[in-house]
Each structure stands twice: as C-alpha cells, then as structure tokens.
RODO-2510 file (C-alpha; in nm, 4 decimals, decimal comma):
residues 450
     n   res          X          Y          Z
     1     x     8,1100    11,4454    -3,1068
     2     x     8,0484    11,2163    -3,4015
     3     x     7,7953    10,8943    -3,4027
     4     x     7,8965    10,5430    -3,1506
     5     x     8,0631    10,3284    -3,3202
     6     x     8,0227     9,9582    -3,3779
     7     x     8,0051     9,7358    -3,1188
     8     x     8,3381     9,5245    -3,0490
     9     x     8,3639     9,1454    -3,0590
    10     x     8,2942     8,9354    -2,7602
    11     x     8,6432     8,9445    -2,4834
    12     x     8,7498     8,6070    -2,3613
    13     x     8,5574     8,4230    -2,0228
    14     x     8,7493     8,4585    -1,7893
    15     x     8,9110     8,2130    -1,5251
    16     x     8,6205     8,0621    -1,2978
    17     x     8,6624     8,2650    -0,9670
    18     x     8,6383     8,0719    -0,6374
    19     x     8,3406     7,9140    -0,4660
    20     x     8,1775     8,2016    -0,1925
    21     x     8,1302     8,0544     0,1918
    22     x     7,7792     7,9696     0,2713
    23     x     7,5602     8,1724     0,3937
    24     x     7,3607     8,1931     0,7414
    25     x     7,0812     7,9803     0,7666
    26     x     6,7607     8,1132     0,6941
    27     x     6,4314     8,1121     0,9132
    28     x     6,2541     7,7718     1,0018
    29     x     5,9635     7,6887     0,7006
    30     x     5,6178     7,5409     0,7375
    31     x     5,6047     7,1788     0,8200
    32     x     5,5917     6,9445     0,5447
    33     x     5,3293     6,6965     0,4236
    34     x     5,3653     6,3489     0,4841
    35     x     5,3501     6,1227     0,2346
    36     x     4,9958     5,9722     0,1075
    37     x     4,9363     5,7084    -0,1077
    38     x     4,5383     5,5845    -0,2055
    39     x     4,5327     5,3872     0,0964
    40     x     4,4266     5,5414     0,3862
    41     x     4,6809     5,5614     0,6873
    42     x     4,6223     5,5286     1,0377
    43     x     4,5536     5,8198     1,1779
    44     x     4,7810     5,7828     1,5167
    45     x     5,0270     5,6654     1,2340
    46     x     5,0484     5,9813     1,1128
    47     x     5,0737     6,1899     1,4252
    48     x     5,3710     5,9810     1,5291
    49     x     5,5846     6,1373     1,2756
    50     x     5,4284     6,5277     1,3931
    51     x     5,7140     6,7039     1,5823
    52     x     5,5492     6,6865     1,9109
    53     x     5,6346     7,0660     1,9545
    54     x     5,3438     7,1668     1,7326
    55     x     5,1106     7,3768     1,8279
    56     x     4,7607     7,2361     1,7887
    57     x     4,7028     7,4734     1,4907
    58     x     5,0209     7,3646     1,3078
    59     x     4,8285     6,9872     1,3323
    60     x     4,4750     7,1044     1,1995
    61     x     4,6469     7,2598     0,9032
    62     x     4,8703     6,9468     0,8467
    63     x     4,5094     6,7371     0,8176
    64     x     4,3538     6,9958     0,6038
    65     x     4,6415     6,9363     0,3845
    66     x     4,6188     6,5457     0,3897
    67     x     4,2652     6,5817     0,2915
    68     x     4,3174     6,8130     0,0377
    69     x     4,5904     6,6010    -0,1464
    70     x     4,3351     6,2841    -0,1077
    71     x     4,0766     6,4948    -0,2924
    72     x     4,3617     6,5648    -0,5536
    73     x     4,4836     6,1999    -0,5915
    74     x     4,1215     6,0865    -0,6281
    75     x     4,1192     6,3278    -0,9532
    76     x     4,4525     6,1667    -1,0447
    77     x     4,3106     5,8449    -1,0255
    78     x     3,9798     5,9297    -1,2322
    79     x     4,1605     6,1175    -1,4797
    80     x     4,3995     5,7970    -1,5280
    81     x     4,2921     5,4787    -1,3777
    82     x     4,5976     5,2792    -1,5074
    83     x     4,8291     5,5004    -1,2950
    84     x     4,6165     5,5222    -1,0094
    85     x     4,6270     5,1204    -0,9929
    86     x     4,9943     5,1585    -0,9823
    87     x     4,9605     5,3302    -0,6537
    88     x     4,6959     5,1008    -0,4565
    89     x     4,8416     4,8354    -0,2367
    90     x     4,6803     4,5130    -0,3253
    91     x     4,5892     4,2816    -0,0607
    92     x     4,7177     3,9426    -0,0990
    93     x     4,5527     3,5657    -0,1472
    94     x     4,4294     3,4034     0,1641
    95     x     4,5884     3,1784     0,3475
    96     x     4,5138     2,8075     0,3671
    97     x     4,2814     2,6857     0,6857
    98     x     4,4009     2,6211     1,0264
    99     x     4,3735     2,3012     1,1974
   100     x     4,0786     2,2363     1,4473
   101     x     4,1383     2,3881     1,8046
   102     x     4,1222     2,0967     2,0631
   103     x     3,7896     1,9673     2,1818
   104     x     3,6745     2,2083     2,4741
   105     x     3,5441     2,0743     2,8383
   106     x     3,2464     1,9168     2,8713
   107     x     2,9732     2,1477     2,9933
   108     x     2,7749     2,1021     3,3143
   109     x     2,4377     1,8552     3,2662
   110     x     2,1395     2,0894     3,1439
   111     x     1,8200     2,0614     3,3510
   112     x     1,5418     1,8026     3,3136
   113     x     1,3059     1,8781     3,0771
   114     x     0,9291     1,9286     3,0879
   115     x     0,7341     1,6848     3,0676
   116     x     0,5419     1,6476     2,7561
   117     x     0,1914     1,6179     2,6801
   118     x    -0,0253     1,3170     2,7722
   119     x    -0,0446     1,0937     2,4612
   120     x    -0,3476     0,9226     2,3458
   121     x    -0,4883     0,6085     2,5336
   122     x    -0,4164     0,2612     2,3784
   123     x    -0,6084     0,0811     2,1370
   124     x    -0,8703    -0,1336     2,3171
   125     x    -0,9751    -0,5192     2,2571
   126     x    -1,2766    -0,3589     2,1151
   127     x    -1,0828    -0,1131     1,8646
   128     x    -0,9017    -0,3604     1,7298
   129     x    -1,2366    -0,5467     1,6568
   130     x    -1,3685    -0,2811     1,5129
   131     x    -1,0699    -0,2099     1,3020
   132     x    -1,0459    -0,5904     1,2274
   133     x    -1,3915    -0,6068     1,0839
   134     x    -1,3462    -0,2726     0,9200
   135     x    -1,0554    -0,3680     0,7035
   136     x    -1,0806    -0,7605     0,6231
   137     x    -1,4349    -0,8099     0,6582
   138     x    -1,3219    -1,1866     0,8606
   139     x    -1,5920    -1,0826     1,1380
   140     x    -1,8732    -1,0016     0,9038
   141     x    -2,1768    -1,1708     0,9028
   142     x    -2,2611    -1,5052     0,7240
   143     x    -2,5079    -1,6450     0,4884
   144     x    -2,6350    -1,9761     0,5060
   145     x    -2,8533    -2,1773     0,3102
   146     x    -2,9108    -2,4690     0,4759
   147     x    -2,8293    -2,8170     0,2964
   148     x    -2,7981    -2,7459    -0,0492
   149     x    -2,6339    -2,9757    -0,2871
   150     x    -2,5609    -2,7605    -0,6107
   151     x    -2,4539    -2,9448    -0,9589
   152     x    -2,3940    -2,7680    -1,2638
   153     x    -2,3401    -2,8487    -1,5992
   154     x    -2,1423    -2,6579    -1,8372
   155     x    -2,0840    -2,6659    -2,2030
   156     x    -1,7613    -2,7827    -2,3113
   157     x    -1,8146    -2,7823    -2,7066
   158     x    -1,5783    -2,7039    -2,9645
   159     x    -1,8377    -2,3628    -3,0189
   160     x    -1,8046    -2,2575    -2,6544
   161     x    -1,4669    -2,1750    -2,7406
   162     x    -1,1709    -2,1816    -2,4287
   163     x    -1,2310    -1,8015    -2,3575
   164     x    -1,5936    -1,8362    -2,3215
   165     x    -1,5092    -2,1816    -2,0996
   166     x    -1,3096    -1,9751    -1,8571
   167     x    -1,6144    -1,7606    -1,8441
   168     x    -1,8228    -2,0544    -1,7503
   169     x    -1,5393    -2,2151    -1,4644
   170     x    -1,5744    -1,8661    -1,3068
   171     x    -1,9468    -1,8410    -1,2686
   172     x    -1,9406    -2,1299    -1,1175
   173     x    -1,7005    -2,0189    -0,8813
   174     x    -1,8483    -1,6908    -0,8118
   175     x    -2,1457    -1,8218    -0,7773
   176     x    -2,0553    -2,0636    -0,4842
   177     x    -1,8500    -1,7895    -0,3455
   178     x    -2,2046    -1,5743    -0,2508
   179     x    -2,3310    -1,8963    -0,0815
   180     x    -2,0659    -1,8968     0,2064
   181     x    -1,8519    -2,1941     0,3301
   182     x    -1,8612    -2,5852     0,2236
   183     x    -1,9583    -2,8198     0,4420
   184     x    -1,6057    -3,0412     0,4907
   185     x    -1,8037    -3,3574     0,5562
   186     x    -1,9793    -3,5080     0,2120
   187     x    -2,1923    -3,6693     0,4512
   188     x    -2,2976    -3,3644     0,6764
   189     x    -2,6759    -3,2856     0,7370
   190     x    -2,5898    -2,9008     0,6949
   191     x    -2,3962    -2,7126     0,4688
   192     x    -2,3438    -2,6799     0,0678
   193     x    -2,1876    -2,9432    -0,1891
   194     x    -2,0866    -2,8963    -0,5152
   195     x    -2,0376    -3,0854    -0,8006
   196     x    -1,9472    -3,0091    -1,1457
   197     x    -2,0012    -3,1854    -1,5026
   198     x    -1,8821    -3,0242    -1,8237
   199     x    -1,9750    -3,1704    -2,1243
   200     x    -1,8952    -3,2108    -2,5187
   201     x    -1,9536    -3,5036    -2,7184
   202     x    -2,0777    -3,8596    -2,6643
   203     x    -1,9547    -3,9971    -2,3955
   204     x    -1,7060    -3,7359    -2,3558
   205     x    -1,7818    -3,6358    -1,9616
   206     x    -1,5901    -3,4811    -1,6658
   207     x    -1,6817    -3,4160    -1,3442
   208     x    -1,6372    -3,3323    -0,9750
   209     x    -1,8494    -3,5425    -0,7232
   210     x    -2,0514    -3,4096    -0,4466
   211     x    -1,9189    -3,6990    -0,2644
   212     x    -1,5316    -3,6321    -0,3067
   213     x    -1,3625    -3,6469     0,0149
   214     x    -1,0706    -3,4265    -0,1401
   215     x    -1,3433    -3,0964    -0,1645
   216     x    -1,3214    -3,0572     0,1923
   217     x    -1,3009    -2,6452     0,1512
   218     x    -1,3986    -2,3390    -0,0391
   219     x    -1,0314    -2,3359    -0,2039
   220     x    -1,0329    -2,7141    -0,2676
   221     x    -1,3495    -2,6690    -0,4655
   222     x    -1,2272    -2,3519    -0,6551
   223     x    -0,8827    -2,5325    -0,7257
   224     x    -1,0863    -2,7977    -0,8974
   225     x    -1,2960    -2,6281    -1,1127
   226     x    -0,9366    -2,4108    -1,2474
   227     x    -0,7970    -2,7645    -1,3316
   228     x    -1,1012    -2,8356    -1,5559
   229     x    -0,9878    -2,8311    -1,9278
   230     x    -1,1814    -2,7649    -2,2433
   231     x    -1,2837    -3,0379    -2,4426
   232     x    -1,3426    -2,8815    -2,7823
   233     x    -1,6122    -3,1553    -2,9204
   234     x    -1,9797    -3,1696    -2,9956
   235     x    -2,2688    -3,0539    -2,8372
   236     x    -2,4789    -3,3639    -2,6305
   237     x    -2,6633    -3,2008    -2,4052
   238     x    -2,9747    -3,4682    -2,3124
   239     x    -2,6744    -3,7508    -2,2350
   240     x    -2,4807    -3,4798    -2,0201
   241     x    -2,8331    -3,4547    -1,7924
   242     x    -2,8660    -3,8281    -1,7885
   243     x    -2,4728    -3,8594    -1,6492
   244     x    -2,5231    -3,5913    -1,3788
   245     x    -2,8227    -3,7658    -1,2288
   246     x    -2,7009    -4,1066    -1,2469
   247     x    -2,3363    -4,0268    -1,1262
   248     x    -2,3526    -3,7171    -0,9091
   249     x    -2,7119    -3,7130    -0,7597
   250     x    -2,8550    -4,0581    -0,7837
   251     x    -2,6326    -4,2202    -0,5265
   252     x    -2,3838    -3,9215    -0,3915
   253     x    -2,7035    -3,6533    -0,2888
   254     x    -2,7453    -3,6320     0,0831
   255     x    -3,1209    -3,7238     0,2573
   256     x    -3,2028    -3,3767     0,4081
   257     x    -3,0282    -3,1950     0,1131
   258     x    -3,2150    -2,9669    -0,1784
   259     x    -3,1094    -3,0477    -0,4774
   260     x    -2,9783    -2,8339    -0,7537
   261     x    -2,9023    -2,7987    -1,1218
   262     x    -2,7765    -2,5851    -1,3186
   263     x    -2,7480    -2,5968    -1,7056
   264     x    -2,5421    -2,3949    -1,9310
   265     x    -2,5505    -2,4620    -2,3189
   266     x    -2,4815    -2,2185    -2,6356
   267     x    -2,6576    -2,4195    -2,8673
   268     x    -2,8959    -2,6740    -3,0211
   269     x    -2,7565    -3,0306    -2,9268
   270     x    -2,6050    -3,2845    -3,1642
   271     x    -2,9020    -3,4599    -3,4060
   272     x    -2,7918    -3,7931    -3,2933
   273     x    -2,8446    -3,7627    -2,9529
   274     x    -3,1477    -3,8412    -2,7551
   275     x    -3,3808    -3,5763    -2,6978
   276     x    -3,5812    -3,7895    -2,4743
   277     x    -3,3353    -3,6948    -2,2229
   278     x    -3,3654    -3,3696    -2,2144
   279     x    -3,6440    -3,4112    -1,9151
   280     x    -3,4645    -3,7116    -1,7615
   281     x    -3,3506    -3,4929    -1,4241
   282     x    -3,7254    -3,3980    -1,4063
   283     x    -3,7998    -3,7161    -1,3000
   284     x    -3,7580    -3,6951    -0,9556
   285     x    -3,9430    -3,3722    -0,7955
   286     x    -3,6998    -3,3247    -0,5444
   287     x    -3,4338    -3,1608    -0,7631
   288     x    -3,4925    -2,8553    -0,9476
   289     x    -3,3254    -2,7449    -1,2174
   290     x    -3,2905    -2,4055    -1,4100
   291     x    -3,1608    -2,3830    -1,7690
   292     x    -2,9202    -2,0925    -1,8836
   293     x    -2,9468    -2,0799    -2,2634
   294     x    -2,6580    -1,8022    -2,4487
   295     x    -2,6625    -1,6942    -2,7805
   296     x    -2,9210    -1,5625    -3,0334
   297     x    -3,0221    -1,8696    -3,1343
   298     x    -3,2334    -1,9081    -2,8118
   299     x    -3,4714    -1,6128    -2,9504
   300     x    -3,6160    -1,9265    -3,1751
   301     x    -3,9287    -2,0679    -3,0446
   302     x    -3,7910    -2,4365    -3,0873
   303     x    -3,5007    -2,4064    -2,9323
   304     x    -3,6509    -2,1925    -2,6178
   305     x    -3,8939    -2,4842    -2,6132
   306     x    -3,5522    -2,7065    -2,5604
   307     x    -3,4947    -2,5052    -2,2562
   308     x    -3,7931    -2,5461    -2,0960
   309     x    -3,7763    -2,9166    -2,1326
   310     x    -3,4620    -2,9191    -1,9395
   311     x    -3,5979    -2,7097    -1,7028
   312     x    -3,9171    -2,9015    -1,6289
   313     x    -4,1225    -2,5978    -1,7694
   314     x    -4,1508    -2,4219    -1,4435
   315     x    -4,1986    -1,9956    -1,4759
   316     x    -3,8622    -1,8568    -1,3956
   317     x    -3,6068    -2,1612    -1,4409
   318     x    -3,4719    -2,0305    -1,7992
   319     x    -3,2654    -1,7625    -1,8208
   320     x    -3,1404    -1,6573    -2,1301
   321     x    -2,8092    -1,4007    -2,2516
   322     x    -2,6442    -1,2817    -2,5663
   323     x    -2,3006    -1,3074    -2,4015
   324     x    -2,1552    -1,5380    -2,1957
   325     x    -1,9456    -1,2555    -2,0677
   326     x    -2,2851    -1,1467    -1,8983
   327     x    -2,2440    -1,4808    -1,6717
   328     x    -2,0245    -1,2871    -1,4337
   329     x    -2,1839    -1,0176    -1,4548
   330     x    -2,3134    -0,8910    -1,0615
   331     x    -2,6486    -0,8526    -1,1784
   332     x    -2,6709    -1,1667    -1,3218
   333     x    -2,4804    -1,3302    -1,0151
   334     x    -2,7447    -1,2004    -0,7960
   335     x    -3,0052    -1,3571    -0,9624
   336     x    -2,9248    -1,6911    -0,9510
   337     x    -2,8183    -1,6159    -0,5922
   338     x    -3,1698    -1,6150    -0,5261
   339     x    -3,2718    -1,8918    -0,7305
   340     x    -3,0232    -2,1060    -0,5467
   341     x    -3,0452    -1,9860    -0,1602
   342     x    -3,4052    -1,8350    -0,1726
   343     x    -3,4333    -1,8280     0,2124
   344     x    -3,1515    -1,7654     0,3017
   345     x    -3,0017    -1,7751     0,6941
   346     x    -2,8151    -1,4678     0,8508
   347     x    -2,5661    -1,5460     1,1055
   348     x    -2,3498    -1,3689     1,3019
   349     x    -1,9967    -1,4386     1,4971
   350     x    -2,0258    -1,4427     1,8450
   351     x    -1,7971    -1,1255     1,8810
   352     x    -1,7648    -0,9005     2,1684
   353     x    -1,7715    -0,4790     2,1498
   354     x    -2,0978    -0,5483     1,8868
   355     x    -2,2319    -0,2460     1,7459
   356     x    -2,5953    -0,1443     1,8237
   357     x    -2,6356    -0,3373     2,0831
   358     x    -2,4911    -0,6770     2,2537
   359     x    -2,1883    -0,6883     2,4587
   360     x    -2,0595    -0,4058     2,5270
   361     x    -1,6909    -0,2939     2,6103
   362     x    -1,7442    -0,3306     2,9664
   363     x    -1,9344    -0,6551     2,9633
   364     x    -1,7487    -0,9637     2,9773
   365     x    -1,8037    -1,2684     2,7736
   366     x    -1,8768    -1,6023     2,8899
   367     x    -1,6070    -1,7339     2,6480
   368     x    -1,2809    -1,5567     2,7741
   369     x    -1,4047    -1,4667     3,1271
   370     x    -1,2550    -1,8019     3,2547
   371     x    -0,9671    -1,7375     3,0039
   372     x    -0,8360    -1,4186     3,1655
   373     x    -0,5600    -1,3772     3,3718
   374     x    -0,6385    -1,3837     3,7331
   375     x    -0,5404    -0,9617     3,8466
   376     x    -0,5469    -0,8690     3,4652
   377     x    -0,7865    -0,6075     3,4034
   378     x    -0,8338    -0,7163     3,0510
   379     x    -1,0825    -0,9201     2,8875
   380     x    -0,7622    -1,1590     2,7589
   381     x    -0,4713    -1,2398     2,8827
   382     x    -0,1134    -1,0760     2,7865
   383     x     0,1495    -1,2818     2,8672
   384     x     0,2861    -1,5483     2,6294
   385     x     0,1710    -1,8722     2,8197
   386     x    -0,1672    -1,6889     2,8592
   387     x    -0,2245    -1,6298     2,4938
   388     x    -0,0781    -1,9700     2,4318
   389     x    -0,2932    -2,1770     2,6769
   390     x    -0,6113    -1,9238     2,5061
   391     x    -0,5109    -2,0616     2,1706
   392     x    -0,4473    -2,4113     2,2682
   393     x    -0,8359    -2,3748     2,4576
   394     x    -0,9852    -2,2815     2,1721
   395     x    -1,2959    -2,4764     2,0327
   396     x    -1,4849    -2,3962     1,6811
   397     x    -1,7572    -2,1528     1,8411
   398     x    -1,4856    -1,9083     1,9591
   399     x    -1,4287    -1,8137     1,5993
   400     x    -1,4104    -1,4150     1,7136
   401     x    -1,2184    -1,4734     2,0278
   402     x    -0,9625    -1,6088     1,8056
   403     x    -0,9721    -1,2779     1,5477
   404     x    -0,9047    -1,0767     1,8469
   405     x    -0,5753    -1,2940     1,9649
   406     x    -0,4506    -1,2801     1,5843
   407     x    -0,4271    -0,9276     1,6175
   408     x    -0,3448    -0,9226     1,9972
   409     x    -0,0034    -1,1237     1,8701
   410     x     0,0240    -0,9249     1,5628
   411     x     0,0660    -0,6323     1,7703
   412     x     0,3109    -0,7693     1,9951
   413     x     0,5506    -0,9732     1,7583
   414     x     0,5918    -0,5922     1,6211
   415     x     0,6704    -0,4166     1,9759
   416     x     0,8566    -0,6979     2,1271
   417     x     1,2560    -0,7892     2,0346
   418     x     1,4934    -1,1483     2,0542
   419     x     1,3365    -1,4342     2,1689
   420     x     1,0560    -1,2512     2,2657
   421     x     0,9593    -1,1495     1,9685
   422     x     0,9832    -1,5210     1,7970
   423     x     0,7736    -1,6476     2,0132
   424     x     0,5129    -1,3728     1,9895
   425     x     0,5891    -1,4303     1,5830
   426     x     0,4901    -1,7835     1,6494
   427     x     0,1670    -1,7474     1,8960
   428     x     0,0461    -1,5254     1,5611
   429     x     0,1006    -1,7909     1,3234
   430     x    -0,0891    -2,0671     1,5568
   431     x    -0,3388    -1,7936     1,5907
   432     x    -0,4033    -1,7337     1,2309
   433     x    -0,3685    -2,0435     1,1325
   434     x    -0,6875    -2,1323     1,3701
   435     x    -0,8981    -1,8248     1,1829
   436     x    -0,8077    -1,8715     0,8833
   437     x    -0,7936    -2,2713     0,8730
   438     x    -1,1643    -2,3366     0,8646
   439     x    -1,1507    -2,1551     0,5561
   440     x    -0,8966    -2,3011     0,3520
   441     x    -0,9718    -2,6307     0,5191
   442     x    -0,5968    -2,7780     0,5689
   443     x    -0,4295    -2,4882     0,8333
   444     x    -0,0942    -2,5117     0,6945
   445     x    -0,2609    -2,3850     0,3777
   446     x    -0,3510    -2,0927     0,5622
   447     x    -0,0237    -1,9613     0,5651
   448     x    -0,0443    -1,9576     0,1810
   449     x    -0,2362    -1,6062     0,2504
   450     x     0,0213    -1,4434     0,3928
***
C-alpha cells in the first residue's frame, strides 16, 4: 500500500440540528451565602432568610462563611481604600432639635431641713465702743492746757517766698491741732485762743484777734489762717512785735490766761526800722515769748543776738532751722508742744465698757440708767422715740453716750427699710450732728464730714 495522501479541504457546516429536551434535575447544592457588605448585619437579620429546615450544622457553616468573607473584604478594603469606601453605608447629618416636652407635675414638698448652726452673738453696746474708739479715735482721750492764749507772728516778706508761707500757715495749724479744742467763748476762763499776725513791711499788718467772735471752733480758726495771703514786702520785724501787743494782747488777752508768742522770721529786719522794739513784748512778764529764727544767717553772732532780744534772753526760747520745711516736721512739732502746754491736763470721756478698769459691761451708768427703756435689758433704749427722747436729753457731759447712739442708729438705718429706715437715717444725723458739732462748732457744719 503506498504513503496517505494529503489531507482534503474543509466540507461545508452543516444545517444547525435541533435544540435537545432538558434534562432531569440534578441533586440539591450547598446553601448559598448571603450577601455582606462592610457593615455589619443583624444577626437575627440574617437567620431570617436561613431555610428554617437546616440542620444546625448547615447554620454554623453558613457563619463560618460570613466570617470568612468579612476577613476577605477587610483585605479588599486595605488593599484599595477608594473601593472599599464605595461599599460603606454612610450615616447621614443629624437632624435639627426637637421642641421642649411640656413642663412635668409638680413634685411633692421635700422635708424641712436641719437646722443650722448657732450663729455668733450680736455686737454689744460695749463692742461697738470699742470698735468706735478703735477706728476714729472720737473717744480717745484729751489734752488740755488750761487757759492759754497763743499769738504768733509769721514772716510775710517778699524772701519768705509763698511756698515757704504755706509752710508757716501750717505750723501754725498743726501746732494748735496738738493742743486740743478752742474755747468758743473769747471771754471763757478755760480753754485756748489764738491769734495770728503776719507781717512784711511798714505798716503792712494782718491779723486774727484772740477776741473774734467768728473763731468760735477748731475749723473756724484753721479756715482763717488758709485765707491768709502773702504779702511779698520787707522785713519789719520790731514794729510787727509792737502791733501784736498793742492790738491782740494789750486789750483782747483774758485775766486768768498765759500768754504766748511765737516769732517766726528768715532774716535780719529792715535798717529803718526800730530795733528798740525788738524787746517791746518783754515788757510785761506775764507773756513769754520764744523766737524761731530759719536760715543760715542765724549762725552769725549778731543776728542770734537779735533773737534773743525778742525772746527776752531766757535759755531755751530760740530755736533755730536751716529749712522752713523742718517747721512741720513731728519732731519739731513736739517741741514746741512742750514749750506751749508744759503741764499739760489728761482727760478722759466719761465712756462706759472702759478698758482696765471702770465700768464694766455689766455695770450701769448713772447717765443712761434713767434713759433706758423700762423691761429693756439694754443699757439704751431701741425703739425710735427712745433713741429720739435720748438724743433730745442729751446735755454736753454725755459726750460718749452720744458716740454710742451714733452708731446705735448707724446700725439700724442699715437693717431697717421704708419709713423706717428714714427715720432711723434721720435719728443718725441728729445724733452725729450732736458728736461731731462741738467740734466744728456750727452742727450743720458737721455734716460737711460726711
């Protein structure tokens, strides 16, 4: 047999033959996986869907397999975070805020509660004293140096200068300040006058009597001496001495009073006064007079010898100072203290709830024992016609028995409210007015302190 031979071309397709009848079904398959996206499903979710003809087996394997395809989208989504994003449900914007529920019941009344702890007990008449004294010093003690009329002569030149003249106005004024109140009356036995002369050239002279009936206080005085105004002239000392004695002490000094002076000068006097004079006030033995010389000047033997001719040459009357700054000094203030009031006399207030010794808290005094209320347990009475007939009672020894009522009122015009409290308001006025009046001598100037 000889070799194959080549292979033939391809034959025709042929005509599409018809479509077979289907077959049997085939056996039941495993059950399916549900489907899982990245967010996790309910778990009774997913056992709804489970053909409740499962065995229990069929359902472990069916979670083994939904755990095993979380595991594999969790690769998925670290392997491409863009797609995984895709496949997250996204949980949407919040929504706006309700309106308020309605107002619930009122609940039942809570028990009382416990009482609290006892406070502290009340200020007493004798704490508010004490505090009184503490803080405003109106109940300290008083010095008095009998009947002392007090002149003093200041320099008014053109060398003093107005700064160093304000120097000399307040000397004078802190000076009188140490030596407690003025006597009102220019005709009193008792208590302290002042007068004042400042001086410049001839006849150039201004002064404030011991006699004026308008110095009738402490402030009146002050007020006076502030009004004084530099003269800006020469310097004529011996005439100024002359015109104190023959205007302020001659004819205005009271009988039983010591008299006095006291010179200030910052220089040698003017050439065409008379130096005579410069000895005319020691002339009468009954005033003394001390000399306060400032400047450098004074170190001269001449012109220290000037000083002790005004003042009489007696050991300890001339007092000398570079500045006149060094007038207000304390030091220097406490000196002439003592030259002025030498002896002086220590008195007290009459006050209740004194410390070391006296009246004690449970003492009464003789003052406001009749001035209680009848049934009150304390010292003074509390209502506001019992404080008003106390104030209305008052006389000039009851000085502390009037402290106590100022701050009696005080202390109620705060607590109390509406009419009350005006009237309380006003009881403290009339009661401060009464403390504070002796001191600024008119009462209605009183109120200025306030």
């Amino acid at each position: 047999m000889g070799p194959d031979g080549m292979r033939g071309l391809a034959g025709e397709s042929g005509i599409k033959g018809a479509k077979g009848d289907n077959g049997l079904p085939g056996p039941r398959g495993p059950a399916g996986v549900p489907k899982v996206t990245l967010v996790m499903l309910d778990q009774e979710e997913n056992l709804e869907h489970l053909d409740q003809r499962e065995t229990s087996e069929d359902l472990a394997l069916a979670i083994l397999d939904q755990e095993d395809h979380l595991v594999k989208e969790e690769r998925k989504a670290i392997a491409d975070p863009v797609a995984a994003e895709e496949t997250v449900v996204k949980r949407g914007e919040p929504g706006s805020q309700g309106e308020p529920g309605l107002r619930g019941p009122r609940g039942d009344q809570g028990r009382d509660g416990d009482p609290g702890h006892e406070g502290d007990p009340g200020l007493t008449e004798c704490d508010v004293m004490n505090y009184i004294r503490e803080t405003c010093g109106c109940c300290d003690c008083e010095k008095r140096c009998g009947a002392l009329d007090i002149v003093f002569v200041i320099d008014s030149s053109e060398s003093v200068g107005l700064t160093n003249f304000t120097l000399e106005k307040n000397f004078v004024i802190n000076t009188i300040n140490r030596l407690g109140s003025l006597s009102k009356d220019p005709q009193s036995d008792t208590g302290t006058r002042v007068g004042v002369v400042q001086y410049s050239h001839s006849g150039t002279f201004q002064a404030i009597r011991l006699d004026d009936p308008k110095i009738d206080s402490l402030a009146a005085f002050k007020d006076a001496v502030k009004r004084l105004e530099w003269i800006a002239g020469g310097t004529w000392t011996p005439s100024a001495l002359k015109y104190a004695y023959d205007n302020l002490i001659r004819d205005s000094r009271r009988a039983k009073a010591n008299v006095t002076v006291v010179v200030i000068t910052d220089g040698r006097f003017d050439p065409r006064d008379d130096d005579t004079l410069l000895t005319y006030l020691c002339s009468d033995p009954s005033v003394d007079v001390s000399a306060i010389g400032i400047g450098d000047m004074f170190d001269q033997i001449e012109e220290n010898e000037s000083l002790k001719s005004i003042a009489c040459q007696k050991d300890g009357r001339v007092l000398g100072m570079r500045r006149f700054a060094d007038l207000v000094a304390e030091e220097f203030i406490d000196k002439i203290e003592t030259v002025l009031c030498p002896e002086p006399i220590i008195v007290c207030p009459d006050l209740p709830c004194k410390s070391g010794g006296g009246i004690t808290e449970r003492q009464v005094p003789p003052p406001w024992k009749p001035l209680a209320e009848e049934g009150s347990p304390s010292l003074v009475p509390t209502s506001l016609e019992g404080v008003a007939n106390l104030l209305s009672g008052l006389s000039e020894q009851q000085y502390g028995v009037g402290v106590a009522t100022m701050a009696y009122t005080a202390q109620r015009a705060k607590l109390a409210q509406g009419e009350d409290r005006q009237q309380w308001t006003q009881l403290f006025i009339d009661s401060f007015k009464y403390v504070y009046g002796d001191i600024m001598g008119d009462p209605e100037k009183a109120l200025g302190l306030c």
